[in-house]
C-alpha positions, 0 to 999 in steps of 0.5 A, spaced: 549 511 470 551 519 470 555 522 476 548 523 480 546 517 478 544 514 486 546 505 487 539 504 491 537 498 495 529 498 497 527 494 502 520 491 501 518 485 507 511 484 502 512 486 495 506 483 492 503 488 488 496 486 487 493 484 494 496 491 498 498 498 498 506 496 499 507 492 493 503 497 489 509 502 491 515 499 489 513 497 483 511 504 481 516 508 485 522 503 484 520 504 476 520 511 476 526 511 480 530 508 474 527 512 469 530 518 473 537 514 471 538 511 478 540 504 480 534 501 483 535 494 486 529 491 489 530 487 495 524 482 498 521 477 500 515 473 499 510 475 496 515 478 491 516 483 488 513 484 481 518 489 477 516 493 471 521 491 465 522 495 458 525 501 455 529 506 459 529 500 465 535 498 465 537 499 471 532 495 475 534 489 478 530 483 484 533 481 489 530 474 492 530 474 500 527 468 502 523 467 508 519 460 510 513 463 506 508 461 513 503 464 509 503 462 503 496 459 501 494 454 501 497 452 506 497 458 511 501 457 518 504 451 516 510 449 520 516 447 516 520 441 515 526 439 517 530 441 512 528 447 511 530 450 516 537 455 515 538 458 521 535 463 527 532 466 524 528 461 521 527 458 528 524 465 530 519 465 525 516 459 526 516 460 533 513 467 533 508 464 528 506 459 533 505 463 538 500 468 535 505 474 533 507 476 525 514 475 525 516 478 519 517 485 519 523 483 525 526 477 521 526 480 514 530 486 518 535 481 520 536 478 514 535 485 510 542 487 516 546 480 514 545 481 506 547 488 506 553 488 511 555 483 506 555 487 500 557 494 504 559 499 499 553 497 493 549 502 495 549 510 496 543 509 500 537 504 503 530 505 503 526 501 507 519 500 506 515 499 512 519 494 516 520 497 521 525 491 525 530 491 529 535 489 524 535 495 520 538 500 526 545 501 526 550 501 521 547 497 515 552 499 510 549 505 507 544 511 509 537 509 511 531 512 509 525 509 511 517 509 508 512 509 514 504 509 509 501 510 516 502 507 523 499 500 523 497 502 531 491 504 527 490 498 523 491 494 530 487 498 534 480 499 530 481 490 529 481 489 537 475 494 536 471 490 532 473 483 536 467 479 538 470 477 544 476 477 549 479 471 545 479 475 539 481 481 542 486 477 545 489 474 538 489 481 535 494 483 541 498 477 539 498 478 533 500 486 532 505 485 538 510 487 532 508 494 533 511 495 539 517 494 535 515 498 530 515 503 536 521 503 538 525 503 531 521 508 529 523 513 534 530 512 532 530 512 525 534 518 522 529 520 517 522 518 516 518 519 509 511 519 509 504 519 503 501 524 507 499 529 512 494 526 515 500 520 516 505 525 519 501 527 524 499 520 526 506 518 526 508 524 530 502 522 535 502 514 535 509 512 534 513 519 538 517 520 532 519 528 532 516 532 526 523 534 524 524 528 522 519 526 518 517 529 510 511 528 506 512 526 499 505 524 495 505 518 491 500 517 486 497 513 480 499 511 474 496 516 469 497 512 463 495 506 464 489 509 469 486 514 464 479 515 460 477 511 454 471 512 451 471 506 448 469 501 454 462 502 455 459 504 461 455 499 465 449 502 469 448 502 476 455 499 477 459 501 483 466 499 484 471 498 490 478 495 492 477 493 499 479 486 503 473 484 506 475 482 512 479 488 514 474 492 518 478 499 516 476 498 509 469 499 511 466 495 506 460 492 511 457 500 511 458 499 503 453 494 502 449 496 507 448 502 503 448 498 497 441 494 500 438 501 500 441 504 494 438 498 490 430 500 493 429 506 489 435 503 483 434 496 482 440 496 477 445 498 482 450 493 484 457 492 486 463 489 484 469 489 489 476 488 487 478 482 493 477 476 495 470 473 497 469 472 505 466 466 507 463 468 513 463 474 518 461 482 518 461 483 510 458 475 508 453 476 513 450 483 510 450 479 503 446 474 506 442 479 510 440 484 504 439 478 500 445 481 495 448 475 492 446 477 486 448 484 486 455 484 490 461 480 486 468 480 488 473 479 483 481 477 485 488 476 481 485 480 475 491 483 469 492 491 471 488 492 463 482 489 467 483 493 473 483 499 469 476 496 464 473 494 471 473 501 473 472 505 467 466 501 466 463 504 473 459 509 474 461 510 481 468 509 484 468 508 493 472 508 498 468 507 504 474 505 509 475 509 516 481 509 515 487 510 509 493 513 510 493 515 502 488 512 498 491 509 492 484 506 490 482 514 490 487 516 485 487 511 481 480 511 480 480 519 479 486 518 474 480 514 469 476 520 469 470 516 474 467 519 480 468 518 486 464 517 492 470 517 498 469 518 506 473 523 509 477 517 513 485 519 514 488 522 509 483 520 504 479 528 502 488 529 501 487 526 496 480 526 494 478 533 495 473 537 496 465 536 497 462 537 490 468 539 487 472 533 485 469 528 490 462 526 494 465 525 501 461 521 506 462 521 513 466 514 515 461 508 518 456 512 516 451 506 511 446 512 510 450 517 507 454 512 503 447 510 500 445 518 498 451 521 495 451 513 491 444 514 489 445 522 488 451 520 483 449 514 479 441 519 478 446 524 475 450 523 468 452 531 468 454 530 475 459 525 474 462 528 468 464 533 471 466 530 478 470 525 473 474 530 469 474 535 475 478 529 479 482 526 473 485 533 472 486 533 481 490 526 479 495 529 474 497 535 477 499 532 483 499 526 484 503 522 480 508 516 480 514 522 476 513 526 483 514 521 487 521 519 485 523 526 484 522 527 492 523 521 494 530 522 491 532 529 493 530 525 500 535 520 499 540 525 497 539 530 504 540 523 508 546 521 504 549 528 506 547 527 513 548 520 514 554 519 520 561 517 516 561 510 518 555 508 514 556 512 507 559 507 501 566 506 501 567 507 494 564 513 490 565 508 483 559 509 478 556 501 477 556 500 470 555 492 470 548 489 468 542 488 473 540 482 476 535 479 471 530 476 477 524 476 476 519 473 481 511 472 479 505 472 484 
């Protein structure tokens, strides 16, 4: 490690790269951390994790911060034996679970404080992702940084709304009460970084955060793995997304809505959604409904190469959601040089762009206008090659996994210059021991 090189510990209460947008950043951003030279060490719990290795990455490192895994499958909202239990905060856990609420943003957080007042004077700055708990307010040892993708009020108040009853909404109340938390801890926060405009104002708006306080540093796709290849043949009709189906700000029911009409003038439209299969509510029921089970597939736990071909392979890429706070999704696809069709939901036209220019964009929750700009595209070669090359040059002049870890870094250092003396390291000695060699696995 150099002079300028930083010793950073990122916190990650969810670390699975392959089943939502927080894994997916520390695993590139931690990545292009260490390729700047920095000292990254990852810090997480379950699901780990999943650390890229090579050359030039030497100084990436995972730490394992276990909890009671509550939700693993498959047996999810298990309660532990006996033996087990640890502590506290392990009787906190269990007991939050079994009254309705999610307890892991407050007891990563606890035990995310413990672990690094333990080893005060290991890093130069902490960057929490999204935890938002209790825990991480006060001295913790070393400047904090913390990343909020977009307030998850949003995601709370659009899944009450979509509640068939007062029961339902009610579990939706219990369940997001950890917000409340994330509220008042992000009030207090001494600096904020954010995906995107739109997430700035939403966290100005939703959790009351001063705008002073909060920067915008775009995160992107992996332009190398996800790029053209002329080589993987284009399947007719195919239209592609990444969605998780019971979530309703995914807007995945509108998408095959539209599909069921697509398919009366283009019979050779189909649908491959990356996530799992729900076996029964809104999306399972349009399935049923339009009689698509032979033209909607799901796809789960497939290799980044696979994900890649999925997507090359498509004619049309979607983003139909009613809300992103950024839209990794859209980039991705973009970087591969297939078109997309995208609503204008959140920060998506961010990323996405403009109308006709780099992108289709459809108003949200609208299954109608998902079905023109879909059949528009798929009757229309020239128009998605243009589109494609049109996007994937958007992708790379601004958003890139590079950039990011270059602002995120020049964040770090304001932090650190502005950070109280008593939680600035205590020692300015360049690190030169090897990382950790923990590696976790989905």
């Amino acid at each position: 490690m150099t002079a300028e090189s930083l010793r950073i510990a990122l916190l990650t209460y969810k670390g699975n790269p392959f089943c939502g947008g927080q894994g997916v950043y520390v695993r590139h951003l931690s990545r292009e951390l260490a390729r700047l030279g920095h000292r990254v060490e990852v810090i997480g719990s379950q699901p780990y994790p999943v650390l890229d290795e090579g050359e030039g990455l030497e100084g990436l490192s995972l730490t394992e911060l276990p909890s009671l895994d509550l939700y693993r499958s498959p047996d999810p909202f298990r309660t532990p034996k006996r033996d087990e239990y640890r502590d506290w905060v392990d009787a906190l856990e269990v007991g939050t679970m079994w009254t309705g609420g999610f307890p892991e943003p407050l007891t990563f957080s606890l035990r995310a404080r413990r672990h690094l007042r333990a080893r005060r004077g290991e890093f130069d700055v902490v960057h929490d992702n999204q935890t938002l708990g209790y825990g991480l307010l006060g001295d913790i040892g070393a400047p904090l940084v913390t990343t909020v993708h977009h307030p998850i009020t949003v995601d709370r108040q659009l899944e009450i709304d979509a509640a068939e009853n007062w029961r339902g909404r009610m579990s939706k109340r219990r369940w997001y009460a950890f917000t409340r938390m994330q509220k008042r801890v992000a009030r207090r926060l001494p600096s904020v970084v954010t995906v995107s405009g739109t997430s700035r104002d939403e966290i100005v708006e939703h959790l009351g955060v001063r705008p002073g306080r909060i920067n915008v540093v775009h995160i992107g796709a992996d332009t190398d793995l996800f790029s053209p290849n002329p080589a993987v043949p284009e399947v007719p009709g195919r239209i592609v997304t990444t969605s998780s189906a019971d979530v309703p700000l995914k807007g995945l029911v509108y998408l095959v809505e539209a599909l069921a009409k697509v398919r009366a003038e283009q019979p050779d439209a189909h649908l491959v959604v990356v996530g799992k299969r729900p076996e029964e509510g809104p999306v399972a029921q349009a399935v049923a409904r339009y009689g698509l089970e032979g033209a909607v597939e799901f796809v789960k736990g497939i290799s980044d190469a696979e994900l890649v071909d999925l997507v090359r392979s498509a004619q049309v890429a979607c983003v139909p959601s009613l809300y992103e706070g950024f839209s990794l999704p859209a980039a991705e696809a973009m970087a591969t040089g297939t078109p997309l069709v995208a609503t204008t939901g959140g920060a998506i036209p961010e990323v996405a762009g403009r109308d006709g220019e780099t992108c289709l964009a459809v108003p949200t929750g609208d299954a109608g206008a998902l079905a023109g700009a879909l059949g528009r595209l798929l009757g229309d070669r020239e128009l998605r090659a243009r589109l494609g090359a049109d996007g994937r040059a958007r992708v790379l002049e601004r958003f890139t996994w590079a950039r990011a870890a270059q602002g995120t870094a020049e964040l770090y250092r304001e932090a650190m210059g502005a950070a109280p003396r008593s939680t600035r390291p205590t020692s300015n000695t360049v690190v030169t021991e090897n990382p950790q060699e923990s590696r976790a696995t989905c």
